[in-house]
C-alpha positions as CSV (number, residue, x, y, z in Angstrom):
1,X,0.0,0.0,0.0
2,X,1.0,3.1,-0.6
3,X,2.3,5.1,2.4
4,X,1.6,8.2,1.1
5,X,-2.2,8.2,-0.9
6,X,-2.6,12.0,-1.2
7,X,-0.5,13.1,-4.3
8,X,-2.7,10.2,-6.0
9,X,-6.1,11.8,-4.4
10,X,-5.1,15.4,-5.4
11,X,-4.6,13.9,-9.1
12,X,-7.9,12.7,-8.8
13,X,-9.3,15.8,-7.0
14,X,-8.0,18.4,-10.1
15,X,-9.0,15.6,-12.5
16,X,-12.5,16.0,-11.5
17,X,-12.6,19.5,-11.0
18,X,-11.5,19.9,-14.3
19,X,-14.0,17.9,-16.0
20,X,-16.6,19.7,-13.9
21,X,-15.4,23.3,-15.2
22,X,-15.1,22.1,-19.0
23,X,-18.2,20.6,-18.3
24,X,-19.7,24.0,-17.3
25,X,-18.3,26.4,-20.0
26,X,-19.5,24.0,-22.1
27,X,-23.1,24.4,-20.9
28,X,-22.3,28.2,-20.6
29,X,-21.6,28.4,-24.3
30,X,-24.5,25.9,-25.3
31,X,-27.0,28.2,-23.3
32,X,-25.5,31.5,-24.9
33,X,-25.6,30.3,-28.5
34,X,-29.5,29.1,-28.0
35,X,-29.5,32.9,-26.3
36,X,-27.9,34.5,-29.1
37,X,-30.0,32.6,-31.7
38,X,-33.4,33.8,-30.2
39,X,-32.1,37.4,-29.2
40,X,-30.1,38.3,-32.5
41,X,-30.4,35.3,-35.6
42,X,-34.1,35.1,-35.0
43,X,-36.6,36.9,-37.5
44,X,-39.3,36.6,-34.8
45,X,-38.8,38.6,-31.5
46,X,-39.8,37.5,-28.8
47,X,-43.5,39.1,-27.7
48,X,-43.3,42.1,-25.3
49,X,-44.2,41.0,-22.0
50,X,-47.7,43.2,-21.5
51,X,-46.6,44.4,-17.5
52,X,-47.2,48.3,-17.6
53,X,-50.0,48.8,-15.1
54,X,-53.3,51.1,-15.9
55,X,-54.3,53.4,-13.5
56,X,-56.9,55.1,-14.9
57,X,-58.6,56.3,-18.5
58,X,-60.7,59.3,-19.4
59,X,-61.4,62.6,-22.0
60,X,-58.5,62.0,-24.0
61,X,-55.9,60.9,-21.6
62,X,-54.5,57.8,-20.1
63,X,-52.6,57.3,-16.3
64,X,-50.1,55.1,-16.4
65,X,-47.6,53.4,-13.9
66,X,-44.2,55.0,-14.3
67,X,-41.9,53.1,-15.8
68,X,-38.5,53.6,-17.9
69,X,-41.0,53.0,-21.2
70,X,-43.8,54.9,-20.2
71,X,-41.9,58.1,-19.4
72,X,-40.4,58.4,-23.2
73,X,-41.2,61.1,-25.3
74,X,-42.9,60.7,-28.5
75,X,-45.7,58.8,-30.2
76,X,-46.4,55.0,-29.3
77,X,-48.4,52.5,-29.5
78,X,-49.9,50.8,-26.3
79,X,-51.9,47.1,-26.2
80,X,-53.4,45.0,-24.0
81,X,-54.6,41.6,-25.4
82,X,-58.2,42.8,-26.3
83,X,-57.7,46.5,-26.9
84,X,-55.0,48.8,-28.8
85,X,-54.2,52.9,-28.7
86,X,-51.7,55.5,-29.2
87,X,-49.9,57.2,-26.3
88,X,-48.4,61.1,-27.0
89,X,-47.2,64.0,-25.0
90,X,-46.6,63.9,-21.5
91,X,-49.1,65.6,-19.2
92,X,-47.7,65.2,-15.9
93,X,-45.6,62.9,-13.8
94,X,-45.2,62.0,-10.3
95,X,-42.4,59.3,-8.9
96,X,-45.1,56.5,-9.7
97,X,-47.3,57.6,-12.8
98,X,-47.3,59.3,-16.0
99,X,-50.0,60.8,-17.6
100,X,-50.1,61.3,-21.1
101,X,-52.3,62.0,-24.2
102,X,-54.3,59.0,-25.9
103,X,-56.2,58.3,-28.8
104,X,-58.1,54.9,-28.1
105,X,-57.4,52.5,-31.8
106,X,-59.7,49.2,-31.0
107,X,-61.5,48.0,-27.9
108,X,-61.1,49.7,-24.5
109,X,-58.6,50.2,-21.7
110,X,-59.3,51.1,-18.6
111,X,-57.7,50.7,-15.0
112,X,-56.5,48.0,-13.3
113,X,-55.6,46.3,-17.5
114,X,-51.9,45.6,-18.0
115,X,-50.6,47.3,-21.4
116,X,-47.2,47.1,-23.3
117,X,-45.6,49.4,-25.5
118,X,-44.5,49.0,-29.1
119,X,-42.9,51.2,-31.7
120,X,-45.0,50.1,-34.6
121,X,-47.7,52.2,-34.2
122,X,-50.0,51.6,-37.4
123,X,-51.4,48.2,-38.2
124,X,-52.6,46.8,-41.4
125,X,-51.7,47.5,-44.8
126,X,-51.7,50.9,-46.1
127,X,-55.6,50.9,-46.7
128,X,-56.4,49.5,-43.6
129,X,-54.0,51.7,-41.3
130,X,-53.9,54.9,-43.6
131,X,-57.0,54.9,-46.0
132,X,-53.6,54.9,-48.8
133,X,-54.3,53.3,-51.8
134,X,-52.2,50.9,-52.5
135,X,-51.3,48.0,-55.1
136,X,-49.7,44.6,-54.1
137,X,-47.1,43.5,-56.0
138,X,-44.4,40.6,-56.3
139,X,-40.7,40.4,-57.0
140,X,-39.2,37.4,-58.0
141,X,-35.7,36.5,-56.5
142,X,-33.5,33.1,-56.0
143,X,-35.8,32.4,-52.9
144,X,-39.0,32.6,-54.1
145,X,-41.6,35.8,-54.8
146,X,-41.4,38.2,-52.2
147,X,-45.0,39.9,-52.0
148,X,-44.3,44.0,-51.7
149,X,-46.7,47.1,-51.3
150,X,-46.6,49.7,-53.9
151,X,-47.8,53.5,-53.6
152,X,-48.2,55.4,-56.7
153,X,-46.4,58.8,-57.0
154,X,-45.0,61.0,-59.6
155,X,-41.6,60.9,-61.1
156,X,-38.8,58.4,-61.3
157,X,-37.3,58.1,-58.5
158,X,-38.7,55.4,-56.5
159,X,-38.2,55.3,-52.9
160,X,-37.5,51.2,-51.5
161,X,-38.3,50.7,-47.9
162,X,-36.6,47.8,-46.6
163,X,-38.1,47.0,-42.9
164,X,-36.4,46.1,-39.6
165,X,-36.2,42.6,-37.8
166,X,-38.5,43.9,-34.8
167,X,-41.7,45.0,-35.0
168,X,-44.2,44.3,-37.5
169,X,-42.8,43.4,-40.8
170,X,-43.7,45.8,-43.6
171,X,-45.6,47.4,-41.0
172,X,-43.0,49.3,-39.6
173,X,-43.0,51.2,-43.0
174,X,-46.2,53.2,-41.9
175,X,-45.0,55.4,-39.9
176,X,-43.1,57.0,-42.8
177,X,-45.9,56.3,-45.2
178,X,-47.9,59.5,-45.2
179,X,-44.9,62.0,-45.4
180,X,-43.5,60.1,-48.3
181,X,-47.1,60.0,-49.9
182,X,-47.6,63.7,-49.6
183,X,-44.4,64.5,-51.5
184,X,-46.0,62.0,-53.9
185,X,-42.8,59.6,-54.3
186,X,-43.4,56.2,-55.4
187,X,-42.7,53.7,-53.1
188,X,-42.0,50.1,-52.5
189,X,-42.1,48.6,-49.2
190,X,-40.7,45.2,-49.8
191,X,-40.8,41.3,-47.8
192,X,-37.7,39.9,-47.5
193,X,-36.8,35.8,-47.0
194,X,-37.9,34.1,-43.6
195,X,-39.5,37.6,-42.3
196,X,-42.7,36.0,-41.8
197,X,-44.4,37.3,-45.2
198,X,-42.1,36.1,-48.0
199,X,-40.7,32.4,-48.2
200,X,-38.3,31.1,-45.5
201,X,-35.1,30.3,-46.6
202,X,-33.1,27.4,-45.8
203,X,-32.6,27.4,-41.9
204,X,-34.7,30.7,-41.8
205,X,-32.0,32.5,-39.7
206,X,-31.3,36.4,-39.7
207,X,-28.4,36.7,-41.8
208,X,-27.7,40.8,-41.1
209,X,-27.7,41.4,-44.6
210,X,-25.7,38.0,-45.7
211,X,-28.4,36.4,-47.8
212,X,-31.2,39.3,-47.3
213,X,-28.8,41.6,-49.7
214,X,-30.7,39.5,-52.9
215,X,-33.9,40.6,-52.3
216,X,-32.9,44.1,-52.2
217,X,-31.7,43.6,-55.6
218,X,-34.7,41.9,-56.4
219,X,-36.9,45.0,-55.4
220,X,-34.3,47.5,-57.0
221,X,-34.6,45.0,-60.5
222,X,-38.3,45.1,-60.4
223,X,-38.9,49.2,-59.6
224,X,-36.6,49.5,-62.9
225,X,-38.6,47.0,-64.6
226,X,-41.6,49.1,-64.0
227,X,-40.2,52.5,-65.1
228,X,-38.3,53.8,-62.3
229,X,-34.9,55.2,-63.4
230,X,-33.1,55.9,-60.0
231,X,-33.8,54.4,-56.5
232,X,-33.5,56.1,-52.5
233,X,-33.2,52.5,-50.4
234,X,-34.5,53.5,-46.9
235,X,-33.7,50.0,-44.4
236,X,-34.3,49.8,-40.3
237,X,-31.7,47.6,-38.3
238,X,-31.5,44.6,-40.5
239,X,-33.0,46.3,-43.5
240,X,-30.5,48.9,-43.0
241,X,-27.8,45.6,-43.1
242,X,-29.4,44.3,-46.3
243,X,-28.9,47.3,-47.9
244,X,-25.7,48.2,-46.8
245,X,-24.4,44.1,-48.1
246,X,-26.3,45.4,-51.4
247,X,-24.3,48.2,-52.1
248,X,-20.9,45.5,-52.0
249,X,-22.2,43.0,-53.8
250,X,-25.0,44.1,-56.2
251,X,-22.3,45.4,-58.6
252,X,-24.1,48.0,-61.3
253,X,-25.2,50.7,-58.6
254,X,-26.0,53.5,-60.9
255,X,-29.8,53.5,-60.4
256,X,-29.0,53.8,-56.3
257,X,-28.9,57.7,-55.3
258,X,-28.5,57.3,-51.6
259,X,-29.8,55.1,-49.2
260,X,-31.5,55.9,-46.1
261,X,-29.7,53.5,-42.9
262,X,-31.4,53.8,-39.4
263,X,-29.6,51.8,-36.6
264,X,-27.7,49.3,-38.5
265,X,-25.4,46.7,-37.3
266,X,-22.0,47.5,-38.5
267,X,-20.3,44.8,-36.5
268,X,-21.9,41.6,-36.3
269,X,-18.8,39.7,-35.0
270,X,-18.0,42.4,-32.3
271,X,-22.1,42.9,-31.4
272,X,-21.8,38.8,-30.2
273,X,-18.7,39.1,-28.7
274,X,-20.1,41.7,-26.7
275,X,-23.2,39.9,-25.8
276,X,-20.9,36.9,-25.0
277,X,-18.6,38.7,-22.9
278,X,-22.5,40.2,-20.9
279,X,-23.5,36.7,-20.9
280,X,-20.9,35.6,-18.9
281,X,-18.6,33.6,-21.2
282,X,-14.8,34.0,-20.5
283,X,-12.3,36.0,-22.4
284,X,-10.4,33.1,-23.5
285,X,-13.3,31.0,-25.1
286,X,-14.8,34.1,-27.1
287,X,-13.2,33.2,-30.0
288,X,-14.5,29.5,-30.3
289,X,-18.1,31.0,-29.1
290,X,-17.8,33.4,-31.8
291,X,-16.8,30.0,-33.8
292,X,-20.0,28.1,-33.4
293,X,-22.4,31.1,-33.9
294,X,-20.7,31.6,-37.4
295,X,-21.5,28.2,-37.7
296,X,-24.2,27.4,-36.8
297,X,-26.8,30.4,-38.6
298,X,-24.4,30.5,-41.8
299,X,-22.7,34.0,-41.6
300,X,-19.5,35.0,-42.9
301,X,-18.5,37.5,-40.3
302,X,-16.4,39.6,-42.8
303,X,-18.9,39.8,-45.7
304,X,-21.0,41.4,-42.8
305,X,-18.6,43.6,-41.1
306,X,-19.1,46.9,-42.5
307,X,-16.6,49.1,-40.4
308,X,-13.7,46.6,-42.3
309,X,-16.0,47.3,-46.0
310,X,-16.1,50.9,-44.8
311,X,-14.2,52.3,-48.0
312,X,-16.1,50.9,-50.6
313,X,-19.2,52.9,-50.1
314,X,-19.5,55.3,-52.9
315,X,-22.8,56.3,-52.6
316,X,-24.1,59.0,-50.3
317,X,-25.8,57.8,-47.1
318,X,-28.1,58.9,-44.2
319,X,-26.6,57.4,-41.2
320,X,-29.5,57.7,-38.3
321,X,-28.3,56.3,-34.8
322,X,-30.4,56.6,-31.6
323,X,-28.3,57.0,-28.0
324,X,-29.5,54.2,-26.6
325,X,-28.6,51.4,-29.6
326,X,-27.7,48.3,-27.7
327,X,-26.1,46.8,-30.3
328,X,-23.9,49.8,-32.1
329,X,-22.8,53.0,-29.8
330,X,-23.1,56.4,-31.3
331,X,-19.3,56.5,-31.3
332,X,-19.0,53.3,-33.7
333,X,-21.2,55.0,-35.9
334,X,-19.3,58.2,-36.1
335,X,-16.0,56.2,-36.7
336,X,-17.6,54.4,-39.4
337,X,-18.9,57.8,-41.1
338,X,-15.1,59.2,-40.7
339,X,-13.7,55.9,-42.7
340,X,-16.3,56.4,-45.8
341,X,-14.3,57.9,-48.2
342,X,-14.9,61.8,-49.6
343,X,-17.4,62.9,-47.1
344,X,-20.7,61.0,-47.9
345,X,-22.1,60.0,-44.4
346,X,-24.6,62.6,-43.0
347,X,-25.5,61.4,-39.1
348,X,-28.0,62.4,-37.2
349,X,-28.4,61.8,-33.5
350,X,-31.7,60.7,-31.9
351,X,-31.6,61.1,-28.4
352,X,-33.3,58.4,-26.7
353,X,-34.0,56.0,-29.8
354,X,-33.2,52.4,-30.3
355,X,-33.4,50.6,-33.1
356,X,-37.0,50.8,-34.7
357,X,-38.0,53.4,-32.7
358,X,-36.3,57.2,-33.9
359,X,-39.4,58.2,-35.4
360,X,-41.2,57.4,-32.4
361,X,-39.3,59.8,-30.3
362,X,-39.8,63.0,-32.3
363,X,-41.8,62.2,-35.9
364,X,-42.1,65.2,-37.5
365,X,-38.0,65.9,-37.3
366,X,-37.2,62.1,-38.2
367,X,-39.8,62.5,-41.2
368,X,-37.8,66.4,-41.9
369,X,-34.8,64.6,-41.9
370,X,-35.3,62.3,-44.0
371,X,-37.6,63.9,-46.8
372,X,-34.6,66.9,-46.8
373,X,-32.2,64.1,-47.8
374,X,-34.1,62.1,-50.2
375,X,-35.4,65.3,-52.3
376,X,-31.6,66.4,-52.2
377,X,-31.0,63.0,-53.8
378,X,-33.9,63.3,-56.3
379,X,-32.3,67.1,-57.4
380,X,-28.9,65.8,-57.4
């Protein structure tokens, strides 16, 4: 027998203990890619949880339990599961409640109902929501036929509205709607593959502009085969990603006079690394995290890593960015606007906004903004 047994014991003790701690990371990382895959790669977001209390409704105004959402400036939507309104300006507000302007949209609110808040705050197509006539339309890409809205307008620059990840689908495209209507520009407000309207693509997984990029060209093809001689792109978030992987890879760009970017992604790699790094995951096994995302939803980081792509922009671009972007900082966007070459990033602050929502914060100076650039465009 051994007269000694403990340098065997510890062998077995740091044996264990490292089985045990691989064996953790390893859980760690499977439980942040199923995170990452629902929070980022997924077209469908997950449902906002409806836990803003009502305290009271009545002659035009609605009282509502402070909370960081409910004390936000600008023009929302607010739901409970049977009824829907709009929330405006602020009235008052005391440490526990806001008060604010409403406009009751379906059914009825009242206290004691618990509400959520959304961005998207028209529903329906363009008839339905807007009384905007309107003709459906389809473009045919590699993927399938992508259904798309049309509005009728004058002249032949066609404005393409290329919508977010969250929110509702081409619905987000609404809130602009009107404003472009009244200046009476064409526009298209397209599907794009696996967004819940046109066909899913293999896997279905959000691609930030990897694989979306073709049915931007797809729209851009079919506004030209229908008479339109130049093109303003206008994307949200992943739109604004699609668009941007378009301007790389669609090659013939001459019909594109600028394009319209609000909150894009510009560093898909980084943005998970980030989230890994929140979610716990050590230094040293970010890189092999990073790994298996790539891997696993089909994205070729560089392809989609437009701070690296920054100098082969060449057309002129309205970069919008909102203070509180989780996924880009202002300061990432204003590096990327300094690295495109000969001056053609405008950026505009929003103070306040997050991705989907800088026309919800102040409308009529988002909509200012971005008519001032697009008829610039269209004189140009």
């Amino acid at each position: 027998m051994d007269p000694n047994p403990w340098p065997q014991r510890y062998k077995i003790i740091v044996l264990a203990s490292l089985v045990v701690t691989v064996l953790v990371l390893g859980a760690k990382i499977v439980q942040f890619s199923q995170a990452i895959g629902r929070d980022m790669f997924s077209q469908h977001v997950t449902d906002v949880a409806y836990d803003i209390d009502v305290v009271g409704v009545g002659g035009g105004r609605i009282m509502l339990a402070r909370t960081v959402e409910t004390e936000r400036i600008g023009l929302w939507s607010i739901e409970s599961e049977t009824a829907q309104g709009q929330v405006a300006e602020i009235i008052s507000m005391s440490d526990t409640e806001v008060e604010r302007v409403f406009k009751a949209i379906d059914g009825e609110l009242s206290g004691g109902d618990k509400v959520r808040m959304l961005g998207d705050v028209f529903f329906g197509d363009p008839k339905e929501a807007l009384n905007i006539t309107f003709e459906s339309v389809r473009a045919v890409t590699s993927n399938g036929v992508n259904p798309a809205w049309y509005v009728d307008g004058d002249g032949e620059t066609w404005v393409i509205y290329v919508h977010g990840r969250a929110g509702d689908g081409r619905g987000e495209a609404l809130r602009l709607l009107p404003a472009l209507k009244e200046q009476r520009l064409p526009v298209l407000v397209i599907s794009y593959r696996s967004d819940g309207t046109a066909p899913e693509a293999p896997g279905a997984a959000v691609g930030w502009g990897y694989d979306e990029w073709m049915d931007v060209r797809a729209a851009v093809r079919f506004a030209e085969s229908e008479g339109a001689e130049r093109v303003v792109l206008v994307g949200s978030d992943l739109g604004a990603n699609a668009i941007m992987t378009y301007l790389h890879e669609a090659g013939d760009l001459t019909a594109v006079s600028g394009v319209v970017l609000e909150a894009p992604v510009l560093d898909v790699q980084a943005t998970v690394d980030r989230a890994a790094a929140d979610f716990g995951v050590p230094g040293i096994l970010r890189p092999f995290t990073s790994g298996l995302v790539r891997v696993r939803f089909g994205v070729d980081w560089p392809d989609v890593n437009q701070i690296d792509r920054a100098s082969q922009f060449d057309v002129p671009i309205l970069l919008l960015v909102g203070t509180e972007d989780p996924m880009t900082p202002v300061s990432v966007m204003q590096e990327f606007a300094e690295a495109v070459p000969d001056g053609l990033v405008t950026v505009v602050t929003v103070e306040g906004g997050s991705p989907g929502t800088l026309w919800n914060v102040d409308p009529a100076a988002y909509e200012n903004t971005v008519l001032e650039f697009i008829t610039r465009r269209i004189a140009s």
